[in-house]
C-alpha positions in Angstrom: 0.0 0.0 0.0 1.2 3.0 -0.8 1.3 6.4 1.4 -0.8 9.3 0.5 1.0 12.2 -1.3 0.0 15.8 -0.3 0.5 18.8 -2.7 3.8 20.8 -1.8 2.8 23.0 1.0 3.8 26.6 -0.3 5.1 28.6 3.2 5.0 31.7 1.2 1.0 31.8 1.1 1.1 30.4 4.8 3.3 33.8 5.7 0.4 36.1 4.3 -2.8 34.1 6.3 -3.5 37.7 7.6 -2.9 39.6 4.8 -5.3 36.7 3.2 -7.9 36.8 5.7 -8.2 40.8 5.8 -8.7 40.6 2.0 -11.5 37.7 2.2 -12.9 40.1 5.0 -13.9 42.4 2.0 -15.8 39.7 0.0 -17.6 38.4 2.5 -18.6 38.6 6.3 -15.9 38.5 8.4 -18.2 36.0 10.6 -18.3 33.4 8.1 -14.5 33.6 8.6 -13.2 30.7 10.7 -9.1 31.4 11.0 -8.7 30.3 15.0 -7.3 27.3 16.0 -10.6 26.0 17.5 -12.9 27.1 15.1 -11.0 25.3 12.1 -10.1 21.9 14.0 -14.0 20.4 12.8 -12.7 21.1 9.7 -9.1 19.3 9.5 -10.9 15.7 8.3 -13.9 14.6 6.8 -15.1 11.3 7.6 -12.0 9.3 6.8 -10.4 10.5 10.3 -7.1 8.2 9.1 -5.9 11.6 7.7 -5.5 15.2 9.0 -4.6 18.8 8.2 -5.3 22.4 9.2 -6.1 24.4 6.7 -5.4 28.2 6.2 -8.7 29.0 6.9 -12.3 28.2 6.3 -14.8 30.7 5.1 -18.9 29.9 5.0 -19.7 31.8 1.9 -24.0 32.7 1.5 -24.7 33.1 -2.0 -23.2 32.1 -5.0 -21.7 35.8 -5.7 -19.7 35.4 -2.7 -18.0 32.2 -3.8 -17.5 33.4 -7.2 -15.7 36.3 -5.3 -13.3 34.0 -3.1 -12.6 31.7 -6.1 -11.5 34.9 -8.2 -9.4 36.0 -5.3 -7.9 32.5 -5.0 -7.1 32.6 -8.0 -5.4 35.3 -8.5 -3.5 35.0 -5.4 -2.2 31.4 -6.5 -4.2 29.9 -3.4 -5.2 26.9 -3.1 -9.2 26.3 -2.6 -10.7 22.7 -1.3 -14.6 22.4 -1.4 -16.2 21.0 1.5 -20.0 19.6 1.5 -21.3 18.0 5.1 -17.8 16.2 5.9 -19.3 13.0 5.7 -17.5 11.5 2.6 -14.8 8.2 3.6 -12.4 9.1 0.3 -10.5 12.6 1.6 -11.5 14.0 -1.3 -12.6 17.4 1.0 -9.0 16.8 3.2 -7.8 20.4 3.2 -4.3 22.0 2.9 -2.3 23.7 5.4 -1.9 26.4 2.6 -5.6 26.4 0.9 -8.9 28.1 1.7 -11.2 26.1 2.5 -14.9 26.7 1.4 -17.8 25.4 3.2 -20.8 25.2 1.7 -23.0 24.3 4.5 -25.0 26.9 3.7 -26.0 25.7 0.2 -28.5 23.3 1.6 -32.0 24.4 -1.0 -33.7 21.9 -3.4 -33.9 24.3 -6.3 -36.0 22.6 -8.8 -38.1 19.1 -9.1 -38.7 17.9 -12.4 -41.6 14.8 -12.0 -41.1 14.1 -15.6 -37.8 13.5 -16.2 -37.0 12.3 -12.3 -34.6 14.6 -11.5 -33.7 16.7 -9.0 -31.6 19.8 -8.9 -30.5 21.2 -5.4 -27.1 23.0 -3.6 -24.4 20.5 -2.0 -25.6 20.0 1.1 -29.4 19.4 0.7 -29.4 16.1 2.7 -30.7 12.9 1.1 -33.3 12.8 3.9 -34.4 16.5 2.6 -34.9 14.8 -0.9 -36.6 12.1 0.1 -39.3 14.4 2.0 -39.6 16.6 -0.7 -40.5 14.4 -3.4 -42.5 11.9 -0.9 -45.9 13.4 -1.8 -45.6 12.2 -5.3 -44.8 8.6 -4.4 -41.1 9.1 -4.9 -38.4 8.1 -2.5 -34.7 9.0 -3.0 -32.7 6.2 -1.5 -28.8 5.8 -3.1 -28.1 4.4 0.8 -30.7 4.2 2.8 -28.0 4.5 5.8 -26.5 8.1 4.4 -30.3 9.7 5.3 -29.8 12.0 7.4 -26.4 13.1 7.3 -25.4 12.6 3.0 
């Protein structure tokens, strides 16, 4: 088995977290700015514990204009961005860097449209399958990938 391989981590965007965070600041609320120690541990695994890291900083963006406003400013700024739905997933595939933003989109959590016809549902990436499941139950539908994921997928 091999071991898992991280990105380099680049100090020179870890020297500028405040710089970075002041700048954020201006694009969104500086409350949906988590930078201290004990506000981004949560946030250091998903639900495959077996690996950890700290990122930068995690910001809880509200509408899609504000995360079309970090990912512009992450760009820009050659920083490095890792998506995060509910932290439930077992791959890592929302592990963070010690040198990325990390955006949470817990906040994303509407069913936006329910098409009957063609059985399909579009919604933000944290509408639970549970939610789903409720909102299509009056029609005789049930949304059931894994029954066990429910309440927290």
């Amino acid at each position: 088995m091999t071991s898992l391989q991280m990105p380099k981590v680049q100090k020179s965007i870890i020297s500028k977290r405040d710089i970075i965070i002041s700048e954020i600041s201006k694009l969104i609320k500086k409350e949906n700015i988590l930078s201290g120690n004990e506000e981004i541990k949560p946030y250091e695994t998903d639900g495959l514990t077996a690996y950890r890291q700290t990122p930068l900083l995690v910001v809880l963006p509200e509408t899609v204009d504000e995360v079309s406003k970090i990912l512009k400013y992450c760009n820009e700024n050659k920083i490095k961005v890792v998506p995060r739905g509910a932290g439930t997933g077992l791959s890592g595939g929302s592990l963070p860097l010690a040198d990325c933003v990390l955006i949470a989109m817990g906040k994303f959590n509407k069913i936006l449209n329910i098409d009957y016809k063609n059985k399909c549902v579009v919604a933000q990436p944290c509408v639970t399958n549970l939610s789903i499941t409720h909102a299509v139950q009056d029609k005789d539908f049930y949304y059931a990938p894994d029954p066990s994921s429910q309440l927290a997928c």
